[in-house]
Every structure is written in structure tokens, then in C-alpha cells.
N, C-alpha and C positions, 0 to 999 in steps of 0.2 A: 299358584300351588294351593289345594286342597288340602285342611287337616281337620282329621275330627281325633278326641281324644282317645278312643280306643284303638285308632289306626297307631295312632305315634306311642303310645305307651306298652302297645302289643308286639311292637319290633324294636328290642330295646338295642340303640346304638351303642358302640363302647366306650368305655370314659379315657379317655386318651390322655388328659391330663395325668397330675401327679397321683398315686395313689394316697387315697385316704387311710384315715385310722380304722374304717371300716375294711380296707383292702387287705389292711396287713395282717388282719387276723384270720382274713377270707383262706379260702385255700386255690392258688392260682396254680394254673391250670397250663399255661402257654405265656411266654416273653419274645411280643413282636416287635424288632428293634427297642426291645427294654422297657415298652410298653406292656401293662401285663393285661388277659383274660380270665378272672376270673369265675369259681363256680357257680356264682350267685348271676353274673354274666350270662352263664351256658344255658342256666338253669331258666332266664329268663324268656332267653331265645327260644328253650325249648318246647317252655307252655305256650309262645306263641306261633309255632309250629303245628304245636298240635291242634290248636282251638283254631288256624285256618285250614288246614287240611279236615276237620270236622269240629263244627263248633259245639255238637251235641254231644263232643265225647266223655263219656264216665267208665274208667275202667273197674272191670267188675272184681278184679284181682291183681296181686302185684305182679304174674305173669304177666297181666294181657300188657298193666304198663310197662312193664319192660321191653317186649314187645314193641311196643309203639315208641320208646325213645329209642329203639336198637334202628328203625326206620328211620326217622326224620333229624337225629345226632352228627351222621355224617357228611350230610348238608349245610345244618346249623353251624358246626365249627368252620367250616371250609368260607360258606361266608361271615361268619364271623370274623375269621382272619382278615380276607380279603376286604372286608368294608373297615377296619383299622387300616389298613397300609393304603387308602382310598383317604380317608382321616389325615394320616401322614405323609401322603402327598398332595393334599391342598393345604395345610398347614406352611408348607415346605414351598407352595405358590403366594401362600400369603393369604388367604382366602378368610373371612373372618365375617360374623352376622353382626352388622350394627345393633344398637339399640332401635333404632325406628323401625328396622326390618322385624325383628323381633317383637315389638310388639302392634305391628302389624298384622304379624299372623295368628297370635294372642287375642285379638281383636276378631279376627277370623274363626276360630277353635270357639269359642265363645259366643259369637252367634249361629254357627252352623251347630252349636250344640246345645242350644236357648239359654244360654249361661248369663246371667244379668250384671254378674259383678266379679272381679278380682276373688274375692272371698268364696264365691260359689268354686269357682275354677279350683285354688287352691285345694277346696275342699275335695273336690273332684279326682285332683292330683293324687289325695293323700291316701286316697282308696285303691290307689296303685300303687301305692307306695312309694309314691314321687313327691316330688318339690319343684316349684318356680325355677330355681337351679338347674334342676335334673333334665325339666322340660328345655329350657334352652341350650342345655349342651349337646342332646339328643337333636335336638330342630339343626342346629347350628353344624352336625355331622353328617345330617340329610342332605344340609345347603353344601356342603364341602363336596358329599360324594355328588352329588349330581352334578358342580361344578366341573371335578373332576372329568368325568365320563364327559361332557360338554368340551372342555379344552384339548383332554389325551384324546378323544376317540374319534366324537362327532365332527370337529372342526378338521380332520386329518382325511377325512374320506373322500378321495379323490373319485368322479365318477368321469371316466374319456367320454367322447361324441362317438367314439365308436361303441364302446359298452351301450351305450343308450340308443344308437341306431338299430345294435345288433337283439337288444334286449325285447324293443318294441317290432323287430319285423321277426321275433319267435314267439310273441307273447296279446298276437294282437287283438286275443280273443277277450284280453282285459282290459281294452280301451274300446269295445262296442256298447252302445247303447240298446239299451231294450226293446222294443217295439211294442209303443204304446198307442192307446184310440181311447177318442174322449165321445162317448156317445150321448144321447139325450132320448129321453123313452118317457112312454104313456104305458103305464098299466089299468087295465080295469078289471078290477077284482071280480070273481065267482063268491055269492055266500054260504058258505060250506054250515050245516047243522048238525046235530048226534046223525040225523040220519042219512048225512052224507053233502051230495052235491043236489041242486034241482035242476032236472034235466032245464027246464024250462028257462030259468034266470042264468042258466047258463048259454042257454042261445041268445037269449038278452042279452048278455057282454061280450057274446064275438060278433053280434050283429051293430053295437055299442060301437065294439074297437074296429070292424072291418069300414062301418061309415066312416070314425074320424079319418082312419088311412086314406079313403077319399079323398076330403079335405084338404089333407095333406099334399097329396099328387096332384090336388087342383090349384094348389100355390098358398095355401091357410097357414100362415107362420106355425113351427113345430111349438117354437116356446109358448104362444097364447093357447094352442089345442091343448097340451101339456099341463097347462093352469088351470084349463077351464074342466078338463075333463078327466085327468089321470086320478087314480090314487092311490099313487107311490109318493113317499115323500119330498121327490125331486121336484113335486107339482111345484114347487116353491121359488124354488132356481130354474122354469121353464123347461123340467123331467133333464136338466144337465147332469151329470154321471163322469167322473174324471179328471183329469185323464188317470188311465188304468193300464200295466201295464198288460198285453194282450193273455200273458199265462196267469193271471188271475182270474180271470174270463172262466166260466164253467166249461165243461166242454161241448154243450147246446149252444152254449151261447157263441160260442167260436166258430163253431160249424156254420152257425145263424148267418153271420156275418163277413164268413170265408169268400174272396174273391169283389166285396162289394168297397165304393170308393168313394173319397169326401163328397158327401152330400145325399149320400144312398138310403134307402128306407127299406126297409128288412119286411118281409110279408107279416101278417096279425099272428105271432108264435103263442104255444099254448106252453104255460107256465104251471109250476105249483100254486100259484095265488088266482090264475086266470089265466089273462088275455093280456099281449106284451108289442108294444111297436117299436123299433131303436130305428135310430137315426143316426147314420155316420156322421159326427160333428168334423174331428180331426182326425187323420191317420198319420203314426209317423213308424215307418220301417225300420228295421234298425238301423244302423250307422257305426262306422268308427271313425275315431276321433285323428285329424291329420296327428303327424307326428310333431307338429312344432307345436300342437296345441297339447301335446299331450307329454311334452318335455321334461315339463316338472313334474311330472306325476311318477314318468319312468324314472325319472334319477332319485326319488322316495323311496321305491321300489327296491330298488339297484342299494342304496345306500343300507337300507334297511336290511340286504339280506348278509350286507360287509360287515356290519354293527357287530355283530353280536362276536365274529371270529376275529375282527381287531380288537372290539374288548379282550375277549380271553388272550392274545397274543399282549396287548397292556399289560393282565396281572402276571401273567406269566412273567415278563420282565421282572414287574415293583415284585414278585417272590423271589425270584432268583436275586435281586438285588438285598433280599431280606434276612436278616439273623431271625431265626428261628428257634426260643430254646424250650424243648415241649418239657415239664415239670409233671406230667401225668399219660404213663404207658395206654391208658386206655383212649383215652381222649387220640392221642395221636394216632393211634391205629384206627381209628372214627375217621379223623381227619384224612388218613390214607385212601380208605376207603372209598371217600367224598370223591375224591380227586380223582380217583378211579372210576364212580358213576359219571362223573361230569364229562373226564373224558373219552367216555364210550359216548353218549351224549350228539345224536347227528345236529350239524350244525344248519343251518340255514342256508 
């Protein structure tokens, strides 16, 4: 798991704990199973809403901000809520960050952010307005919900052999492979000047490339012609080129090559740079993948698109199982709202 400090101090978790002396004078906001959300809570969620939805935002008046938290408040609260009762049921599993895990990831945050010592860190902290404290109880809520979502959701996801048969004999245009060719080619260059091409030196380089293809047809390994006479910078690798998937191929170059098969040499083609010879190295046509081989792939799939509506059917639960006591009309009608974009919301 990946932390850098502005990721973890930008999405601030909620303090689930007992409230402090700083809480009681807060003004809260919502009581989830007696847990409370504060505005200083909302407030923090909300700047970090808005600085990933645009990190360059400056509003130019206090409409535009209002505006702008009128947008992104009914989401914030909704998860807000929801990542407490996520909180309070891995608490309720027993879920807890050791200390070693803990400064594990400290250790982590600290070199992924060139931070050389405790003290720089701290310092780091305090510019967010956080504490070594603060940072662990937030880390330690991330490791709860994810827990969570891993025990209630992930581990529940049944996928049959028939879903998986039925999945991969509708789908099986995502278990082909691409059609790729691995060629080897000699270029020799035209010298182009202000005054253009010379007719001249330009017969000198297809007369150049049409010998070496001789060569070639006369059984003269491609890789040594390639070294001794290209100059393109494959000279180096024996003019080798791939493998390349066939639709990156220019469309000259496709046509070039349309119809010809491992071991083929393409007539001397006229380029932007010059004069050009390919070599069919390898060809491989597409393919799909059998279905046994492709088994685990489809049950990702399949899992992946269950995830998301067993989660919501989860919170759905931990809410309905939840006392809810909202302490501020607006907020809650925020919170309504949420709940209402989410479930309009097409699922997966």
C-alpha cells in the first residue's frame, strides 16, 4: 500500500474515537451510532473534493464557492457517513494497526516523499494541520475500511462455472490476441538539401537497395546486409523491428506486407527517408485464448463487475442497521441528495 502525504492528509478519515475538547466546542453536524461528524470534519473533506476535482481551483467570488461546495457536499457527506460505519464495523471485527505496521508505512511516506527524519515528517504534518496522532488514526481507518470491503464484500463473491462459461462464450472478443509481426529491414537513405532531392543520388540508393535485395534472394544473411549496409538504426540489432502489433504499422507499410509469410521480403519500397527492404521475421495472427487458460481472467471480470453492487447492497445493510441523528437541516438534505445521485448511479 502506497502513501504519499498529501494523498492521506487530503482525504481526511473520521475520528471515531471519543470526542475531544476540540470536538465539543466544534459544531457537529450528524451522530452515527453516537459517533459524531463534525464541521471541521466536513469542512475538511470538502477542500479535499474540491482540489481533486480541480487542483487549480480559486474561486473568484463567494458565489462561485458556493456553487462549487453546493456540487461536491452531497457526496462528501454520504461518504463520509459511510466510511464511519466501514470504521465501526472493523472495530466491531477487531481490526486494529499494530505498531510495526504503522511505522512501516511511516517509513514508506517518508521515503516516497524524500523526508530524511521523524522531525522533517512531523513538520510536514503540522503544515496540514496534523499530528503523528492524527496520522495514525487516519492510516489505521484506511486499513479498517479496506479490511472491511476485503472480509464483507471481496471474500463473499461467488462466481458459478456456468457464469464463467456463459461469460467467456459472449465476451470472447476480450480474450483475443492481436496480430503481431516482428520484421527486420534495411533503409538507405536519399540526401535531401534546401534544394530538395538529387535526382541523381537518388538513383544511387535504389540502385544501392535493389542490389542488396539481391543479395538477399541469393541466400546473404538479412542481419549481416542490415549491419553492413542499412541506415536506420536497427543496423545495430541486424535492421530487427518488434514485434509490433500489425495496427501500428502505417497503412504503406501494411499493404507492403499484406498477404506475405515468415521468411518473405517485400520489393525495395520508396519511403520518406528513401529506399526500404522488410523482412518478414515472425508472424503471428490473432488468437483467442482457450477457456481454461483464460479462466482466471474471466472470474476477475465477473467478480469485478458483482463488486461494486454487493458493496452498495453491504452499506445499505450497516445503514439500515444505523441510528442516525442529523443535528444540522442542511447537511442532511446534502446528505439526501447524495443518496439520490448515487442511486441513479448505473451500476456495473
Amino acid at each position: 500500500m502506497k502513501y504519499r502525504i498529501l494523498a492521506v492528509v487530503g482525504v481526511v478519515m473520521l475520528v471515531a474515537a471519543a470526542p475531544s475538547a476540540k470536538d465539543i466546542i466544534e459544531q457537529v453536524l450528524v451522530k452515527v451510532n453516537g459517533e459524531i461528524i463534525t464541521k471541521s470534519d466536513l469542512e475538511a473533506r470538502q477542500i479535499a473534493a474540491l482540489r481533486q476535482k480541480n487542483p487549480n481551483f480559486r474561486p473568484d467570488s463567494d458565489t462561485a464557492l458556493k456553487t462549487a461546495l453546493e456540487e461536491v457536499t452531497p457526496g462528501v457527506i454520504v461518504e463520509a457517513v459511510d466510511e464511519l460505519l466501514m470504521v465501526q464495523r472493523g472495530k466491531e471485527l477487531g481490526y486494529t494497526m499494530s505498531t510495526e505496521q504503522f511505522n512501516n508505512i511511516v517509513e514508506n511516506i517518508k521515503k516516497e516523499n524524500k523526508i530524511e527524519n521523524d522531525e522533517q515528517l512531523q513538520a510536514a504534518l503540522k503544515q496540514e494541520g496534523m499530528t503523528m496522532a492524527d496520522l495514525r488514526r487516519q492510516l489505521e481507518h484506511t486499513m479498517m475500511v479496506q479490511r472491511v470491503q476485503q472480509t464483507e464484500v471481496m471474500q463473499k463473491l461467488q462466481v458459478t462455472d456456468t457464469e464463467l462459461r456463459s461469460y467467456y462464450d459472449t465476451h470472447k472478443d476480450e480474450f483475443g490476441t492481436t496480430p503481431q509481426v516482428t520484421l527486420r529491414e534495411i533503409t538507405v537513405n536519399v540526401p535531401v538539401t534546401a534544394q530538395g532531392v538529387n535526382v541523381a543520388q537518388d538513383d544511387d540508393a535504389k540502385a544501392k537497395a535493389e542490389d542488396v535485395r539481391k543479395r538477399i534472394l541469393a541466400g546473404e544473411p538479412f542481419a549481416q546486409l542490415a549491419s553492413d549496409f542499412s541506415d536506420s538504426g536497427s543496423k545495430a540489432n541486424g535492421g530487427l523491428v518488434g514485434p509490433l502489433s500489425k495496427s501500428d504499422l502505417s497503412e504503406e507499410l501494411q499493404k507492403a506486407i499484406s498477404g506475405l509469410k515468415t521468411g518473405d521480403v517485400t520489393p525495395v519500397l520508396r519511403t520518406g527517408r528513401g529506399y526500404q527492404i522488410i523482412k518478414i521475421e515472425t508472424l503471428q495472427d490473432s488468437t483467442t485464448k482457450p477457456f481454461e487458460d483464460a479462466k482466471s481472467e474471466v472470474a476477475d471480470k465477473i467478480a469485478n463487475g458483482k463488486r461494486q453492487g454487493e458493496y452498495e447492497k453491504f452499506l445499505t445493510k450497516l445503514r439500515g442497521e444505523a441510528i442516525i441523528d442529523w443535528k444540522n437541516d442542511e447537511i442532511k438534505k446534502a446528505y439526501e441528495v447524495g443518496m439520490q445521485k448515487q442511486g441513479s448511479q448505473p451500476q456495473p
